[in-house]
C-alpha positions in Angstrom: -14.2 11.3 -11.9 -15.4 12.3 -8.6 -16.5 16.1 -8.2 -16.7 18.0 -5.1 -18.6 21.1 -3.7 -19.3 22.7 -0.6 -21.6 22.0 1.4 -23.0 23.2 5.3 -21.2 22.2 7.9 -18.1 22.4 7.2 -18.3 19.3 5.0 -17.4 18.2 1.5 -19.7 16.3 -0.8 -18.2 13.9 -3.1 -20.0 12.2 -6.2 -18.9 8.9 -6.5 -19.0 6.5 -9.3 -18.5 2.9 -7.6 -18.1 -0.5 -9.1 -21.0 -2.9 -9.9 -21.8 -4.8 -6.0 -19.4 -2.1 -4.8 -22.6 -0.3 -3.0 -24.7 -2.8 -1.7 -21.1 -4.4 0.2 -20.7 -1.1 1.7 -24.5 -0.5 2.8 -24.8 -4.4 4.5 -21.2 -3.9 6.4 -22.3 0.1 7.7 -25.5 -2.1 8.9 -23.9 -4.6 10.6 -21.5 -1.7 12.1 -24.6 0.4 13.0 -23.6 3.4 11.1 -25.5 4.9 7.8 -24.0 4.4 5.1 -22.4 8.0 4.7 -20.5 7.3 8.1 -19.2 3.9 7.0 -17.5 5.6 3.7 -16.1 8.0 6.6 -14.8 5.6 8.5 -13.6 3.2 6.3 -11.5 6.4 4.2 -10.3 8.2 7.6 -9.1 4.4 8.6 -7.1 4.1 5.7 -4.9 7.0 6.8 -3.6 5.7 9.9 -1.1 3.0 10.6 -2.1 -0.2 10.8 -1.5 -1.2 14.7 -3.2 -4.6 14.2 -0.2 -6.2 12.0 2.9 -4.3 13.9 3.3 -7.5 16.1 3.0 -10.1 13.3 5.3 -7.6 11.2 7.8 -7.9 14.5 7.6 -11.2 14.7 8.4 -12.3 11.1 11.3 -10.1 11.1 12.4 -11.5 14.8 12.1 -14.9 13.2 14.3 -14.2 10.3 17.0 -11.7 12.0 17.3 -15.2 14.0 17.8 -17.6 11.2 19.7 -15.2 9.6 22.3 -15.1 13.0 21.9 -18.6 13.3 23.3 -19.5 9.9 26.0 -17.2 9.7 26.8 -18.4 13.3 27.0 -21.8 11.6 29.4 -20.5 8.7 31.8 -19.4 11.3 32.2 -22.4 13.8 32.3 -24.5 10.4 35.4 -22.3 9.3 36.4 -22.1 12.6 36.1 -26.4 13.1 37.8 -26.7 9.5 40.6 -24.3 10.1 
C-alpha cells in the first residue's frame, strides 16, 4: 500500500511498491523523454486524467461508419418492403 506524507513545496511524497521490470521501463522511457524519473511518474499520472484527444477522430470515424451501415441497411429493408408491396 502506498503511504503519503508531506513534504516542502507543496508536494506529496508517495512510497511505491512497483512490479518486477515495472522500474527500469519507467527510468529508460523518462530518458528517452528527457525528464528524471520523478517527472515521468508526473507526467505519465497527470496524463491519465485528461481525455484522450488522440483517438476522438478514430472514435468519430467508427461510429460514422457504422451510423452509415446501419442507415444503409434499414434503407434496404424499406425499398425491399416497398418493391414487394
Amino acid at each position: 500500500m502506498a503511504s503519503i506524507s508531506e513534504i516542502g513545496r507543496g508536494n506529496q511524497q508517495i512510497n511505491l511498491r512497483a512490479p518486477d521490470g515495472l522500474h527500469d521501463r519507467i527510468k529508460e522511457s523518462a530518458l528517452k523523454n528527457g525528464r528524471s524519473l520523478n517527472a515521468e511518474l508526473v507526467h505519465r499520472l497527470e496524463s491519465s486524467f485528461e481525455p484522450s484527444v488522440a483517438l476522438a477522430p478514430a472514435i468519430a470515424q467508427v461510429i460514422d461508419e457504422h451510423i452509415e451501415q446501419q442507415v444503409n441497411s434499414r434503407l434496404r429493408a424499406i425499398a425491399a418492403q416497398i418493391g414487394g408491396a
